[in-house]
N, C-alpha and C positions, 0 to 999 in steps of 0.2 A: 465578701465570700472568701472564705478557707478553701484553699487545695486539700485534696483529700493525700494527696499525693504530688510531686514532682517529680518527673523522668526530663532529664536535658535540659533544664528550664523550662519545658512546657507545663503547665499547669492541668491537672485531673481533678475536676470539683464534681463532688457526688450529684450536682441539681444538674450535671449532663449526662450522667448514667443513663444508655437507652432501658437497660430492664432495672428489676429489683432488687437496687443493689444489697437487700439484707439477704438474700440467695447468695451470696459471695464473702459473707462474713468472715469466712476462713480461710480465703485468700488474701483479700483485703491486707492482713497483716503481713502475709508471704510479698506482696508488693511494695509494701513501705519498708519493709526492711531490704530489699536489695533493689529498689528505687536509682540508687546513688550507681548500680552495677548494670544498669539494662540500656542496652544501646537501641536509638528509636531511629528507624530508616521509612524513608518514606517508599509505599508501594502503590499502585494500582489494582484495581479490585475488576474481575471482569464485567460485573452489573455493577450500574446506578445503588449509590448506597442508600440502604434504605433511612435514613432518618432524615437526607430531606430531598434526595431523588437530583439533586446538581450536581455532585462530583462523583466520580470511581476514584480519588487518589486519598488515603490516609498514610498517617504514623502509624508505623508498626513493630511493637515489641516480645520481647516474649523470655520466660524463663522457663528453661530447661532441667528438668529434676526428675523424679523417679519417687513412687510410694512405695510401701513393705507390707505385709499383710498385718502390720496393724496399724495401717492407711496413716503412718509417719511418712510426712513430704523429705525429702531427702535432696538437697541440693545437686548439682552435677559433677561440682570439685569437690564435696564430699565423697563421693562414693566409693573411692581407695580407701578413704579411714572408717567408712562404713562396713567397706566389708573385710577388713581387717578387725575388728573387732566383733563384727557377727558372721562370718563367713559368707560362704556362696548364696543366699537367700537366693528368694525368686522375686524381682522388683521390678513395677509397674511403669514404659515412660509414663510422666507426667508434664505434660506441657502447658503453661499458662500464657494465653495470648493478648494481647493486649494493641487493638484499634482504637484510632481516631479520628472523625473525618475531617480533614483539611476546611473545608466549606464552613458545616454549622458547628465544629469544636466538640460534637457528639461522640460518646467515647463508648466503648462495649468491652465484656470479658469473655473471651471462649475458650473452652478446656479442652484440650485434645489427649487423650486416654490411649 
């Protein structure tokens, strides 16, 4: 099996996606391209995770960005040369989150808006 992906040496292979991962298509590449830049720290979850109900502890990462109203993702250290070049727009956070759980190696995407 192919990693879908690498963060810190850990390995992200799509046959452990809890959902569907072609719902994520267009992030999917916002991940592999700043893969080599997101730091994974491990957390505690207050509930039993659900994918196999043994641990609360995973990896957790995440990239931090902002969309424009024409839902162009926009990095976080871009956003001086973004708005240097289109001015004061009105731009959306966008957060991309990214768990793991410790236990079954089950991995999920959630987007925080």
């Amino acid at each position: 099996m192919n990693p879908l992906f690498v963060i810190e040496n850990e390995k992200f292979f799509k046959e452990d996606f809890l959902d569907d991962i072609n719902e994520y298509d267009d992030i999917i590449p916002i991940i592999k391209e700043r893969a080599s830049k997101i730091k994974l720290d491990e957390i505690e979850c207050v509930d039993l995770n659900d994918c196999c109900n043994k641990t609360k502890s995973n990896l957790y990462g995440d990239i931090v960005g902002y969309t424009d109203e024409d839902e162009n993702f926009i990095f976080q250290e871009e956003i001086e040369e973004y708005k240097k070049q289109y001015g004061e727009r009105f731009l959306n956070l966008y957060v991309i989150r990214i768990y793991k759980c410790l236990n079954c190696k089950k991995w999920l995407i959630d987007i925080m808006e």
